[in-house]
N, C-alpha and C positions, 0 to 999 in steps of 0.2 A: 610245342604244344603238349599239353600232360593228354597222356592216355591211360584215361577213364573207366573202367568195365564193372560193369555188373555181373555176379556170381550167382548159384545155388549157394547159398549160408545153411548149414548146420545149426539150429537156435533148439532152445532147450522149450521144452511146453508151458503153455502159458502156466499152468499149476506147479509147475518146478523152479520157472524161472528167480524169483525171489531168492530161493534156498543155494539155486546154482551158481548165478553170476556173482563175481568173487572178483574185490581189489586186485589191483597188479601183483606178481607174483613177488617183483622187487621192493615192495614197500613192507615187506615182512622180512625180519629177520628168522633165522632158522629155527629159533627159540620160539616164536612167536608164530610163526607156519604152523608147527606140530602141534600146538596149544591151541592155536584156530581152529582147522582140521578136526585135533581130536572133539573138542565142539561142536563143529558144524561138519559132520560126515560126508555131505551130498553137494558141500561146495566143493568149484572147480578147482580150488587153491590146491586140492589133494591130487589134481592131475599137472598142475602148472607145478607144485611143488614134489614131485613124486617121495622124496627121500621122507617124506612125513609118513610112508606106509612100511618104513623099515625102523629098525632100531636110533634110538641119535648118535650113535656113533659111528653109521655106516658112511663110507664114503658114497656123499651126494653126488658124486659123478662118476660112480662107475656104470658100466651097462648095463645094468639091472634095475638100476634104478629107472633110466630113460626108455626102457623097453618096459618096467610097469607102466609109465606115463602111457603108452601106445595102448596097451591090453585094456586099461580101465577108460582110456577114453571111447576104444572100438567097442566095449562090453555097453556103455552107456548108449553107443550111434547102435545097436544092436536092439538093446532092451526096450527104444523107443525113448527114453531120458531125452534125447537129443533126433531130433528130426529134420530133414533136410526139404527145401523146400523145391516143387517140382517144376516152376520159373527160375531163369536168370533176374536176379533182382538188384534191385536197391534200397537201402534203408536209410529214414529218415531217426537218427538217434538225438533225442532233446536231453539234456538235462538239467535241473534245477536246484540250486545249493543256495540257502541263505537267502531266497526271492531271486536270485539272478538266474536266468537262464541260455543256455549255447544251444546251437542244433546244428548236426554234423551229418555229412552224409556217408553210408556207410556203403563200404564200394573194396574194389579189388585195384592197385597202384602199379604200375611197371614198373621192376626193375630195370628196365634200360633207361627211364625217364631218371630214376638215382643214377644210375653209371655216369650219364651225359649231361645228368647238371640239372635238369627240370625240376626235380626235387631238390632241395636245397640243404645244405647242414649249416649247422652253427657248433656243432660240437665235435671234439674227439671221442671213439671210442676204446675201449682197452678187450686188448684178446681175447683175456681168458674169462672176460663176461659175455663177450662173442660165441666163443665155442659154448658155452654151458645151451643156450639159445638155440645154436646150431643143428645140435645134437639135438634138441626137443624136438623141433620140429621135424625132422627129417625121421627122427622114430617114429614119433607121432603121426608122420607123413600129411601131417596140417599144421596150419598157423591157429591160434588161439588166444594172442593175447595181441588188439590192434594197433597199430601205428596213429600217432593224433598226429596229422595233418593242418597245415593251415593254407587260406589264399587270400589275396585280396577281394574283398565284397564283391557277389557279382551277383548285380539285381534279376536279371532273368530267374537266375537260379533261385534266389531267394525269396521270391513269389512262388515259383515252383512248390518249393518246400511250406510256401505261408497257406498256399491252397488246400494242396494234399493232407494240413496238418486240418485244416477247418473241416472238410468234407466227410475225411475219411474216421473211423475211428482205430485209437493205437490197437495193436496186438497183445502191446506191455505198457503194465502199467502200477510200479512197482517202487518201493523207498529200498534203497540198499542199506547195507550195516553201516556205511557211511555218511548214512541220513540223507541222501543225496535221491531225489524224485527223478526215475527212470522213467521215458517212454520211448516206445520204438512203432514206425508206420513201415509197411511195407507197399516197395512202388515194381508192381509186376507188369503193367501196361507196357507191352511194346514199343507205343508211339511216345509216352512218357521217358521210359529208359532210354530210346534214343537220344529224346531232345536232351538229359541231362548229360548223357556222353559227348553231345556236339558241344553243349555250353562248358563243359571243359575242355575238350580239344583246344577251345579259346581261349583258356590260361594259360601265361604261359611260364609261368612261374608257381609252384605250390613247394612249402616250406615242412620243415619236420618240426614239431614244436617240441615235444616230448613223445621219446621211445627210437633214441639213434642206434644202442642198441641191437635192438628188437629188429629195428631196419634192418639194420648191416649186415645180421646173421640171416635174415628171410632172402636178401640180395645171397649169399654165399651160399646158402642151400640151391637155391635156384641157379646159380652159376657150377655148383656141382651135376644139379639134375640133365642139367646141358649136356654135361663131359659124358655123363652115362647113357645121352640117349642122343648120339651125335647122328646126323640124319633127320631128325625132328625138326619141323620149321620152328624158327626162336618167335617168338611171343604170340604163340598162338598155344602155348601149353601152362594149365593152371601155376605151374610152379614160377613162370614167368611174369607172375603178379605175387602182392601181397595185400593180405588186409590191410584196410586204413579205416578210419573213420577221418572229413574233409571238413573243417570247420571254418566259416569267413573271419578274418582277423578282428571286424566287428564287435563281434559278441565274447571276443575270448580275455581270460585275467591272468596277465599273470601277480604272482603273490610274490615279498622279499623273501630272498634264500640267505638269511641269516650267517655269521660266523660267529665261535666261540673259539676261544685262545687258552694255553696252558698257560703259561706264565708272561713274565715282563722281559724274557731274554737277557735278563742278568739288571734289570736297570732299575730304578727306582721309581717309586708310581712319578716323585716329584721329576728326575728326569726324563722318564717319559712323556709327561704332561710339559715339558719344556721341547721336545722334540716335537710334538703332536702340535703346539702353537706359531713352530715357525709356518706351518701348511695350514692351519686350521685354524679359527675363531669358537672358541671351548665356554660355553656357558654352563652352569651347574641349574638342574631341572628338577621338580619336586615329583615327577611324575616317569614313569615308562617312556622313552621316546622312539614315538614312531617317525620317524621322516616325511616333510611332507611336500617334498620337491627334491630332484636331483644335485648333486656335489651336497647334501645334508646325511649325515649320520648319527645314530647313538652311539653312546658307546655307555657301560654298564661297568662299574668296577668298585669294588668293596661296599657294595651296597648303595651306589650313588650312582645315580644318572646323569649323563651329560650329553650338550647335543654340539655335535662337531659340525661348523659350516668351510666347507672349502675355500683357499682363498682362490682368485679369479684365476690366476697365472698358474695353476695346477689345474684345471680343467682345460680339456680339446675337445677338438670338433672330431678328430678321430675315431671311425667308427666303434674301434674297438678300443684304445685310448682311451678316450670319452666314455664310459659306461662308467660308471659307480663302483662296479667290484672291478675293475681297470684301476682306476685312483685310489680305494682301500689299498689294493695290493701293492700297487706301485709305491704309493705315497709312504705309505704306514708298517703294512703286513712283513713286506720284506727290506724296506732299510731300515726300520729302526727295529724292528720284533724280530727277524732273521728270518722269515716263514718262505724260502727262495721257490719251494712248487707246493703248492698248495695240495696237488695230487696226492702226493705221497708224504709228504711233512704230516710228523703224529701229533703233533704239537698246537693242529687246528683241528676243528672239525665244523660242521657245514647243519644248519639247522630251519630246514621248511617254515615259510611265517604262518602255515597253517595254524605248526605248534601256539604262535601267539609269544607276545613277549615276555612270557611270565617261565617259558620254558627258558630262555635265557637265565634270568634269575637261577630259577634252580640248579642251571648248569653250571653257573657259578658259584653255587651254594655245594657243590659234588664234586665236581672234578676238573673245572674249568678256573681260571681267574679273571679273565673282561671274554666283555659283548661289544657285539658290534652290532645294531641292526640296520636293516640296508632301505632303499627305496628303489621299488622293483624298477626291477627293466621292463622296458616297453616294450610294447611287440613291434612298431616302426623301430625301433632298435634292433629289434633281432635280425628281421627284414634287412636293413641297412648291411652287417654283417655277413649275411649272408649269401645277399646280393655281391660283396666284394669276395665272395668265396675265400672269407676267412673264418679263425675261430671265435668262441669268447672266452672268456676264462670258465674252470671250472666251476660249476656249482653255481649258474647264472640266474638259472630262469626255472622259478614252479609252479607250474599249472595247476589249478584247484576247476573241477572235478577233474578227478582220474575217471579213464577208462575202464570198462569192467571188462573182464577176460570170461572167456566161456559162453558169452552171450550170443557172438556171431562166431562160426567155425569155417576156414575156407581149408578143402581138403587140396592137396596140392599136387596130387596126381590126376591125371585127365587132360583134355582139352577144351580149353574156355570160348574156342569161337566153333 
């Protein structure tokens, strides 16, 4: 059963808030951090990105860097920028992109509920984006940037949240840079944050959608803070939670995670297009092709579109098998392109359908030679996966809205009960 808890959150003032909360720290490149930053002064991106307050040529991971991250964030919990509230709470975080809207609840997750399996992965994560994470937090001695959560619909809850949202009015109420309509409620009632803790007691399954990450490193800090404070009872000490924000699988999208390719791997577009036919049904299309059902792909190459349909006997029921970018890879990527791990192979790269398909185009027009575009994975897909505590491949699933960082802060020393 997931254990649930409400925190005191750290939130920036209603008059700051707009200026403060700040896209994920990962969806900037370094070039683009410091550029942001030097912009927008009083966003958090400059504490999530510490190295933007140093030269660009400093090494972004040495100690100084992660120990500005700690000074400018305690100067802000200091100066009042950032206030902490004097209940354990809960928050109801909505958002709204393009008319659709999610509402997630915003809460503090167990690490032991990750260790034992109650939280779920669907992805690998890699070290040395681990440590980087690590190290923030544990300077920073708080989490800052949350975990997005998901679980199967649960209507209690979901009245809960439809009530609260009618009655009360938000705290925030705010359009991010990402054009994305922010609100946030806060639920301090006792008898309320109870019932919401028992109504997940009763899940017994909640999944990581986006920010494995962000997890795995909040899980390691917290399994460090143990080693240091041995005699402590285990989950009864903040560092034994992390931020999340809980969203019902319901209301959530995911968007195509696109791939673009360097070359033909020696072949010719004609024998290529001979090799893609034994698997596929290739029609030439006068338009961008978006997919509009699973084993269907585009594919984009010398200025032509085409829409690749799978033949039957290359699709499976296989959870993982079975997904879309499973069959790209399997089928296409690496027996006839050579592309053997996608991870590290230079010769692909991996393109959010936020972007839209026109950014294929011009990655083709640059540096790329075909497109591929994909039709998302389902969130019962992920689920599926996840459930068999397996992987998916890289580069599966993108979530549209991102969470904002800076907007809830859980400090990680203390005790939460």
């Amino acid at each position: 059963m997931a254990d649930i808890r409400p925190f005191k959150a750290y939130r920036p003032t209603k008059e700051k808030v707009g200026r403060v909360a700040a896209l994920p720290y990962d969806v900037f490149s370094r070039k683009e951090a410091l550029e942001y930053v030097k912009e927008n002064p009083e966003s958090f991106l400059a504490i999530d990105r510490p190295e933007t307050q140093f030269e660009p040529d400093h090494d972004m991971y040495a100690p100084e860097v992660y120990k500005k991250a700690h000074d400018m964030l305690h100067e802000q919990m200091e100066s009042g920028v950032f206030v902490q509230d004097e209940e354990k709470s809960y928050y109801i975080y909505e958002q709204t992109m393009n008319g659709r809207t999610q509402t997630g609840i915003v809460a503090c997750a167990s690490i032991d509920d990750y260790l034992n399996g109650v939280i779920k992965k669907h992805e690998n994560t890699r070290a040395d984006k681990e440590e980087d994470r690590i190290k923030h937090v544990y300077n920073c001695e708080a989490q800052t940037g949350p975990i997005f959560l998901c679980y199967r619909e649960n209507k209690m809850l979901s009245d809960l949240i439809n009530k609260v949202k009618e009655v009360d009015e938000p705290v925030y109420d705010f359009v991010s840079a990402d054009d994305v309509k922010s609100r946030v409620w806060v639920i301090d009632d006792k008898e309320e944050t109870d019932t919401i803790s028992r109504i997940f007691a009763t899940i017994d399954a909640v999944y990581i959608a986006d920010g494995h990450h962000r997890c795995a490193s909040a899980v390691k800090v917290g399994l460090k803070k143990r080693e240091e404070n041995e005699g402590k009872v285990r989950g009864k000490q903040e560092y034994d939670y992390f931020l999340s924000v809980l969203f019902p699988d319901n209301e959530l999208m995911i968007m195509d995670y696109n791939r673009v390719v360097k070359d033909l791997n020696g072949l010719s577009k004609e024998e290529f297009f001979d090799k893609l036919k034994e698997k596929f049904d290739l029609v030439k299309e006068n338009e961008a092709v978006k997919p509009a059902k699973k084993g269907e792909f585009g594919l984009f190459i010398d200025d032509e579109w085409f829409r690749l349909s799978a033949h039957a006997d290359i699709l499976k029921s296989d959870a993982v098998d079975g997904l879309d970018v499973s069959v790209l890879q399997n089928e296409v990527l690496s027996p006839i392109l050579g592309i053997g791990d996608p991870r590290t192979d230079k010769r692909i790269d991996f393109v959010g359908g936020i972007r839209g398909l026109k950014e294929l185009e011009d990655r083709c027009h640059s540096d790329m030679k075909l497109a591929f575009s994909m039709y998302p994975t389902s969130i019962s897909e992920l689920f599926a996966v996840a459930d068999e505590k397996r992987l998916m491949p890289p580069k599966s699933t993108w979530f549209e809205p991102k969470l904002l960082s800076g907007l809830f802060i859980h400090e990680i020393n203390g005790t939460i009960i």
